[in-house]
BAVEX-378290 format. One line per 5 residues: number of its first residue (from 1); their letters; for each residue z, y, x of C-alpha. Coordinates in pm, 1 decimal. Each point is the difference from the previous one (the first is absolute). Layout:
NUM) a) Z:Y:X; ...
END
This chain:
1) xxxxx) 0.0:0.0:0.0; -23.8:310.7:105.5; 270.2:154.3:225.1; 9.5:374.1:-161.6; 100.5:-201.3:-346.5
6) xxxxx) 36.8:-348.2:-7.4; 47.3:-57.9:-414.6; -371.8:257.3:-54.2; -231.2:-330.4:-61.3; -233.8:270.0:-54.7
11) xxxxx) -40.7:108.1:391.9; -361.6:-28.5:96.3; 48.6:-151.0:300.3; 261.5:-276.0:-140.1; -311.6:-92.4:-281.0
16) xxxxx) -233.4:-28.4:307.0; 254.2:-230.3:189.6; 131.3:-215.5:-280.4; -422.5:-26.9:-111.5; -74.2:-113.1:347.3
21) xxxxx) 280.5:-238.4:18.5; -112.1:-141.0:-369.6; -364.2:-45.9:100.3; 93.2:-191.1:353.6; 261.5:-235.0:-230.1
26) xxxxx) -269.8:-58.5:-257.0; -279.2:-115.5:296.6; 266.9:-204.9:156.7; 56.4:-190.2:-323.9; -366.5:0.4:-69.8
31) xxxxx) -84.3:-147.2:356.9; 237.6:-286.9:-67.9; -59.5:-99.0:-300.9; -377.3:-12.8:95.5; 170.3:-218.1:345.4
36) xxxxx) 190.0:-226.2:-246.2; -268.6:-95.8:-220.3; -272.7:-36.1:262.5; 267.2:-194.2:144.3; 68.0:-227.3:-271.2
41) xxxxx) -364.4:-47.3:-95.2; -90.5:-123.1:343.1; 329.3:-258.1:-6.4; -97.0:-134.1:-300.5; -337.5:-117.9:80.8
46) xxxxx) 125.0:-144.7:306.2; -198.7:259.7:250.8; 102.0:226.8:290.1; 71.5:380.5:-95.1; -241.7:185.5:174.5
51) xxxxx) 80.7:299.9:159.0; -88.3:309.3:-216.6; 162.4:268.4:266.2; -179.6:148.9:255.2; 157.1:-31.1:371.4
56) xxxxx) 84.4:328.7:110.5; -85.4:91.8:371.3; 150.0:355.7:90.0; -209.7:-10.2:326.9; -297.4:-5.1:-158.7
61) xxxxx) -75.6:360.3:90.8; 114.9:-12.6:338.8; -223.6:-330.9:68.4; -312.3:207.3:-215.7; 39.3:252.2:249.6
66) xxxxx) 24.6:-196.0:309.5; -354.2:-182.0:-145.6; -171.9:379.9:-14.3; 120.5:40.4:358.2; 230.6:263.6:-144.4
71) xxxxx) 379.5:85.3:110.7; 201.1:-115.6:-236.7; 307.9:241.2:80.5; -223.1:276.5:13.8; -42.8:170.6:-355.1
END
């Protein structure tokens, strides 16, 4: 809440927090429930769950770079 007046529900920047903080919940539910069922569907017929996620590499940049003959540290 807001730290001029914590009871004001109405402070602009308390709606903006508490909305962002309702939308992240609500994808975190959605994403597992869509992880459960994909889950369970692939159980019950007996098969491997594939893997739906991407593999993030944070040094893919750096190793892009390096590739164009470029320094990565330089911006």
């Amino acid at each position: 809440m807001s730290e001029k007046n914590p009871e004001n529900h109405m402070d602009p920047i308390w709606r903006t927090r508490m909305e962002t903080l309702m939308k992240r919940t609500r994808n975190m539910e959605v994403k597992q429930t869509i992880d459960e069922a994909l889950w369970q569907y692939y159980f019950e017929k007996g098969m491997e769950v594939p893997k739906w996620r991407r593999n993030k590499d944070p040094d893919w940049w750096t190793e892009y770079l390096l590739s164009l003959g470029l320094d990565p540290n330089n911006p």
